[in-house]
C-alpha positions in Angstrom: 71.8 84.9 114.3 74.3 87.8 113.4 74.1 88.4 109.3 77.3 90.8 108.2 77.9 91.6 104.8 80.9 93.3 103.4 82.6 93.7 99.5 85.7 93.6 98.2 87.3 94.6 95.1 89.5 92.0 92.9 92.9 93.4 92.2 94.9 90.6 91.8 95.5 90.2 87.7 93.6 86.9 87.0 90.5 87.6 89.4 88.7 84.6 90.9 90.5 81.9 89.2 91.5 78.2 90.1 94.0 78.9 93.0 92.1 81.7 94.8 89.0 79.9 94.3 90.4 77.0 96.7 91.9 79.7 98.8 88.6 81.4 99.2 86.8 78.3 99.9 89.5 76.9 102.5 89.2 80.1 104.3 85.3 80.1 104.2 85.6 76.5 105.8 87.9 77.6 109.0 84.4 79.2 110.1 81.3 77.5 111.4 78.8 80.7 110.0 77.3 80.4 106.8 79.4 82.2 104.2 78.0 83.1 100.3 79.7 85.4 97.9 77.7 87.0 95.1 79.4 89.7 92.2 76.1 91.7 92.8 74.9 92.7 96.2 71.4 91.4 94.6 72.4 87.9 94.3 72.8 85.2 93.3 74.7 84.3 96.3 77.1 81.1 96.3 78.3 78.4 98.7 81.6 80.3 99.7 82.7 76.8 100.8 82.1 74.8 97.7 85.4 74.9 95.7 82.9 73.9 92.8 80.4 76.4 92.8 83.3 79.5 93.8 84.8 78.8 90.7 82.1 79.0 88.5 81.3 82.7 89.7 84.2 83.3 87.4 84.9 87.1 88.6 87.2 88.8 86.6 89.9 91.8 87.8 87.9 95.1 88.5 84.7 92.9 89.8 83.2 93.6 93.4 83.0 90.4 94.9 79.9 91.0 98.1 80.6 88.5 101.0 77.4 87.3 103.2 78.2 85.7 106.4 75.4 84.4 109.1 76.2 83.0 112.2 78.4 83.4 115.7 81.4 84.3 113.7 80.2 85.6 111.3 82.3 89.2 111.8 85.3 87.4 112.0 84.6 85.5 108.5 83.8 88.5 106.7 86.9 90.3 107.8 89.5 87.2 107.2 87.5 86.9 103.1 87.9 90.9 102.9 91.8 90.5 103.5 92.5 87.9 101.3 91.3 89.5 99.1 92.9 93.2 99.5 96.2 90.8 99.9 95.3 89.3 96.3 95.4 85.8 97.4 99.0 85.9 98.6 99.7 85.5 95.3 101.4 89.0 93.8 
């Protein structure tokens, strides 16, 4: 299986909070690799698509978020989490 890793720096002014936590995770879900999200390349790595454990990686503004994805689409998963998160969540 295809493993493609990737980071992305939080802009947006709250960081990983409540609404791009579910936004994260329902994006994750659109894709049938498995996704994780870590804020160190080292680990620990997280259930991308458990709304639960997203939000408690509680990343702030200024924190790398590293994206793991393994699996047939797993390019195409990294790319969509990399662009939310340049776009800030859609939310600024």
């Amino acid at each position: 299986m295809q493993e493609v890793t990737a980071s992305a720096l939080l802009t947006n002014k709250v960081g990983l909070h409540a609404r791009p936590s579910v936004k994260l995770t329902q994006l994750a879900k659109r894709f049938v690799s498995r996704v994780e999200v870590a804020t160190s390349a080292a680990g620990p790595w997280t259930d991308a698509k458990s709304p639960v454990k997203i939000m408690r990686v509680k990343a702030s503004q200024g924190e790398v978020l590293h994206f793991k994805a393994c699996g047939e689409d797993a390019s195409a998963a990294i790319t969509a989490l990399v662009d939310i998160v340049a776009r800030k969540f859609d939310e600024e």
